[in-house]
C-alpha positions in Angstrom: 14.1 -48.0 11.1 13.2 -45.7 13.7 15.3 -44.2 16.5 13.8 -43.6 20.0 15.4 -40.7 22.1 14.5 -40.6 25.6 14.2 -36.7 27.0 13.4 -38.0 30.5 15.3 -37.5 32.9 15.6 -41.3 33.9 15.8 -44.6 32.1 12.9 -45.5 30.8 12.3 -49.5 30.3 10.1 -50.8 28.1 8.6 -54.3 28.7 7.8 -56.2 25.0 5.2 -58.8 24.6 7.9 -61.6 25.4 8.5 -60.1 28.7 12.0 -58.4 27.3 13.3 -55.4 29.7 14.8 -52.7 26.6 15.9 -49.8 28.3 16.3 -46.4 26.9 18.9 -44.4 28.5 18.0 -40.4 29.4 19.3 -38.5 26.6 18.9 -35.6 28.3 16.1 -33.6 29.6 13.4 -31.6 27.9 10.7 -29.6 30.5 7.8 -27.3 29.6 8.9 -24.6 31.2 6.0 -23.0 34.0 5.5 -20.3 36.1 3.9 -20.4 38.8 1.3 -18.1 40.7 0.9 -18.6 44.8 -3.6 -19.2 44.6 -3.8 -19.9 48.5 -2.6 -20.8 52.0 -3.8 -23.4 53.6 -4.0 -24.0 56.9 -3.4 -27.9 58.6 -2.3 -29.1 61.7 -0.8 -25.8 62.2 0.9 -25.6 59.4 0.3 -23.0 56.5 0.7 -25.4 53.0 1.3 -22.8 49.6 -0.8 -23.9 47.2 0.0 -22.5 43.6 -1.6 -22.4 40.0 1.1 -23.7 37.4 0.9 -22.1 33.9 2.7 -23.4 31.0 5.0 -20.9 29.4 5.4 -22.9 25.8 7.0 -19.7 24.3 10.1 -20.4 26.2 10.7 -24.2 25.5 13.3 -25.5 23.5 12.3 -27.4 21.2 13.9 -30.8 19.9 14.3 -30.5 16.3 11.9 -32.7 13.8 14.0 -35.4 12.5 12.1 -38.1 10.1 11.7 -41.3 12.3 12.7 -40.2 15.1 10.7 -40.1 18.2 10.7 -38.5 21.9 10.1 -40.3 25.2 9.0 -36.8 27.0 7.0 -36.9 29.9 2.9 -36.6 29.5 3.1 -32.9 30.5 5.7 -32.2 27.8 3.9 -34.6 25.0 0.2 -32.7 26.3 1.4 -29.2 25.9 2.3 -29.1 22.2 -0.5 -31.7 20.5 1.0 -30.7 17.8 3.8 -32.9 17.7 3.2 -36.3 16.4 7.0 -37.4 17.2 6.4 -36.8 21.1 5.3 -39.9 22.9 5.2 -41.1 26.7 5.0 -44.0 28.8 1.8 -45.1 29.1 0.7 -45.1 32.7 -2.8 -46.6 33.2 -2.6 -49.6 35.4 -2.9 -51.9 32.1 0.1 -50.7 30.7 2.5 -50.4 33.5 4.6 -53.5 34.8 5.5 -53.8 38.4 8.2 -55.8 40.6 7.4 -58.0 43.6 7.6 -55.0 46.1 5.2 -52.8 43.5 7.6 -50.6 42.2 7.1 -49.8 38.6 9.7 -51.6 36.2 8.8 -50.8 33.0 5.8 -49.9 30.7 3.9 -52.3 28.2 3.2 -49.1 26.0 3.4 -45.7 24.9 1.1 -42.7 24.4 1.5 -40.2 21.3 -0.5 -37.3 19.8 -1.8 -39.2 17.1 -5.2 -38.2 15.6 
């Protein structure tokens, strides 16, 4: 069986093809670590908005360790910056695949994205 370990920093609740709510609690967090370089100012109503240019620094990330059936809920950015990693997976977020309440909040997801080939 495999085990599901959510490196999010919230819940996230995953909606099954009965409608079910299963929830997987934050485990903790795991981040891409970035740095960031100031690209421009600009200038609205009188205000001067930073605007920046984000670089991944994957060098400095901590890694999860590879455990057999055992996968990651990371964020996309996480799951995006190391392809390599076929036990990384997200919430999908196209409109398809998420499921929201009356007020259109989202609630939950109807899928997940991976680095599969």
């Amino acid at each position: 069986m495999i085990e599901l370990v959510n490196l999010t920093p919230h819940d996230v609740v995953y909606i099954d093809v009965d409608g079910v709510k299963h929830i997987f609690e934050s485990k903790g967090v795991f981040r891409v670590p970035t740095e960031r370089v100031l690209t421009r100012r600009m200038l609205w109503n009188g205000m001067e908005i930073p605007v920046y240019k984000l670089g991944s620094r994957h060098d400095k990330a901590k890694l999860p360790d590879e455990i057999d059936d055992v996968f990651y809920i990371v964020s996309g950015i996480a799951r995006e910056a190391f392809p390599g990693r076929k036990d990384f997976i997200s919430p999908a977020t196209a409109s398809e695949d998420i499921v929201r309440g009356t007020n259109g909040t989202v609630v939950g997801v109807k899928s997940f994205v991976g680095n599969d080939k």
